[in-house]
ZAMARGU-4260 file (C-alpha; in steps of 0.2 Angstrom, whole numbers, plus 5000, padded with zeros to 4 digits):
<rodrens>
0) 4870/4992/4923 | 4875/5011/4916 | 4891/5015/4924 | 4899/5033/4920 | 4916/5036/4926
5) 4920/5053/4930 | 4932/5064/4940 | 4926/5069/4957 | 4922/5086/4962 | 4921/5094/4981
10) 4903/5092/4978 | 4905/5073/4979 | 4911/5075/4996 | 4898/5069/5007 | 4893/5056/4995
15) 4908/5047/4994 | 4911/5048/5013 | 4895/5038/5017 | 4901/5028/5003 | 4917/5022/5013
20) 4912/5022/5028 | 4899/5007/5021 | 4911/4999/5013 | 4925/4998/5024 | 4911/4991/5038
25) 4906/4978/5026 | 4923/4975/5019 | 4931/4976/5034 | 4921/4966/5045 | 4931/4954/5055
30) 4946/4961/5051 | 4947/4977/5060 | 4938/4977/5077 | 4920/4983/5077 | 4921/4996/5090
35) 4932/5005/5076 | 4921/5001/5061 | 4906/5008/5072 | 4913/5023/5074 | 4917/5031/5058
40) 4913/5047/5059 | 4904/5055/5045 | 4909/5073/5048 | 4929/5069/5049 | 4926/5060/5033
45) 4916/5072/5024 | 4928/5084/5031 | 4945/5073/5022 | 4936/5071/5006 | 4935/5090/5005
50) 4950/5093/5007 | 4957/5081/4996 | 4945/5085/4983 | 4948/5103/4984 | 4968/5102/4986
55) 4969/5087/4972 | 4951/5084/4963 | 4961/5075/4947 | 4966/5061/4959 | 4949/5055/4963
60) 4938/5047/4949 | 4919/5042/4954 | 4910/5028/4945 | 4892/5035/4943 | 4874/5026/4940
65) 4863/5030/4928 | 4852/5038/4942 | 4867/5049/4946 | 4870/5038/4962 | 4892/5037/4967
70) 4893/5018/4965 | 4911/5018/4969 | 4928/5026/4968 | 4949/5028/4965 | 4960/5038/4972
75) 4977/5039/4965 | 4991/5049/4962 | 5012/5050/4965 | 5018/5034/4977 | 5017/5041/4994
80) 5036/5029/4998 | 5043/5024/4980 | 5050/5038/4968 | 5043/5037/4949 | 5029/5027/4954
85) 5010/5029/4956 | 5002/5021/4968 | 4981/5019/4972 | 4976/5023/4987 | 4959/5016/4987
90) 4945/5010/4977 | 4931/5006/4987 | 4912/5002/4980 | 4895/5004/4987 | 4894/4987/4997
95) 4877/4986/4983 | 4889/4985/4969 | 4903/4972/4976 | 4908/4963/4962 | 4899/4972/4949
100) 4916/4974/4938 | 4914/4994/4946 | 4931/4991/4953 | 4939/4985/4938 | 4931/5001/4927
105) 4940/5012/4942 | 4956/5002/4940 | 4954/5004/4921 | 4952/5022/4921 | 4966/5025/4935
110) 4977/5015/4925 | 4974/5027/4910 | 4977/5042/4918 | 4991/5036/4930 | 4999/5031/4910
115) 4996/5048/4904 | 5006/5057/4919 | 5018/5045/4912 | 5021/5031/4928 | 5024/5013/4919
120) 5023/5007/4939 | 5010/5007/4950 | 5010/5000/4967 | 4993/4996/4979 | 4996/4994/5000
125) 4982/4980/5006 | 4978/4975/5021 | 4985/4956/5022 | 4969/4948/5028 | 4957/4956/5015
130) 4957/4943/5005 | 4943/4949/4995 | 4953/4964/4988 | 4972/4954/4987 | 4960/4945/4973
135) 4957/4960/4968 | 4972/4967/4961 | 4979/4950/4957 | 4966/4950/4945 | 4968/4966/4937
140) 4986/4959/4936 | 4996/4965/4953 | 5009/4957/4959 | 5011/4951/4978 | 5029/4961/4982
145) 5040/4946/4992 | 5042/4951/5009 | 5033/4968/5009 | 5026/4964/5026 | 5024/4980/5034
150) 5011/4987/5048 | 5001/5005/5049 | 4990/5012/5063 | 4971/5016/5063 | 4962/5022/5078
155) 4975/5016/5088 | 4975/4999/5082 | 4989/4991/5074 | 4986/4983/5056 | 4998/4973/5045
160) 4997/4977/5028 | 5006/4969/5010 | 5012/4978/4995 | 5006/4974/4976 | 5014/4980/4961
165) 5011/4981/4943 | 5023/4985/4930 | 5019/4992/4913 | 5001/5001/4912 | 5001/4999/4893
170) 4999/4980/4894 | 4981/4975/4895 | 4973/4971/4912 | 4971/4952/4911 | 4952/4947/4911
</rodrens>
């Protein structure tokens, strides 16, 4: 498989909204109630990643097939609660392409960039019971944060989420 990584652009918009929408349904199933999952709304979504991608297109990178198809994506930038550290916000693949290594090429190159705007930190909020992507970043080499127990609200449910952290980008991601 041809992956291209590249950075996003507000053409990508609709693309990569579809994208998360289909994977947090898959991702999320089980976790977060259905009647929330089932109604994603494309527009609102579409309408986010516009907006991000017009206010801060350098924080979103793309993982691209060879038949020019948005396999999956990064979004990354400043810590939104930590001074001097980066944080990812998300990477989320097509539910086609999980565990295709797609994540790992998207942590890679986040990693790189996130190095070059000179953060040696970066830290990853997860909700606890996704289990799939705790492996995830404990793979790439996160660290579970002890006690970093905390809880956010979507669509009016309330979910409980963990911290990871990993500590100097120049080291090599394990694996």
């Amino acid at each position: 498989m041809s992956i291209t990584i590249r950075q996003a652009n507000t053409g990508d918009a609709s693309e990569i909204a579809s994208l998360h929408i289909a994977s947090r349904i898959a991702a999320y199933k089980n976790i977060i109630p259905d009647s929330i999952l089932d109604n994603q709304s494309q527009q609102k979504e579409e309408t986010m990643w516009m907006d991000a991608l017009r206010k801060n297109p350098e924080n979103v990178l793309v993982a691209v097939t060879a038949e020019k198809e948005i396999a999956g994506f990064v979004g990354f930038g400043p810590s939104r609660d930590r001074d001097n550290e980066g944080e990812i916000y998300a990477i989320y693949n097509n539910p086609e392409y999980f565990r295709s290594g797609i994540g790992r090429l998207l942590w890679k190159a986040a990693r790189e960039q996130l190095a070059a705007r000179g953060y040696s930190t970066v830290v990853a909020l997860v909700i606890t019971e996704n289990i799939q992507a705790r492996k995830f970043y404990e793979s790439v080499g996160f660290k579970l944060v002890e006690d970093s127990d905390s809880t956010f609200t979507w669509e009016g449910e309330v979910l409980n989420e963990v911290c990871y952290v990993v500590h100097d980008l120049n080291s090599s991601i394990p694996g």
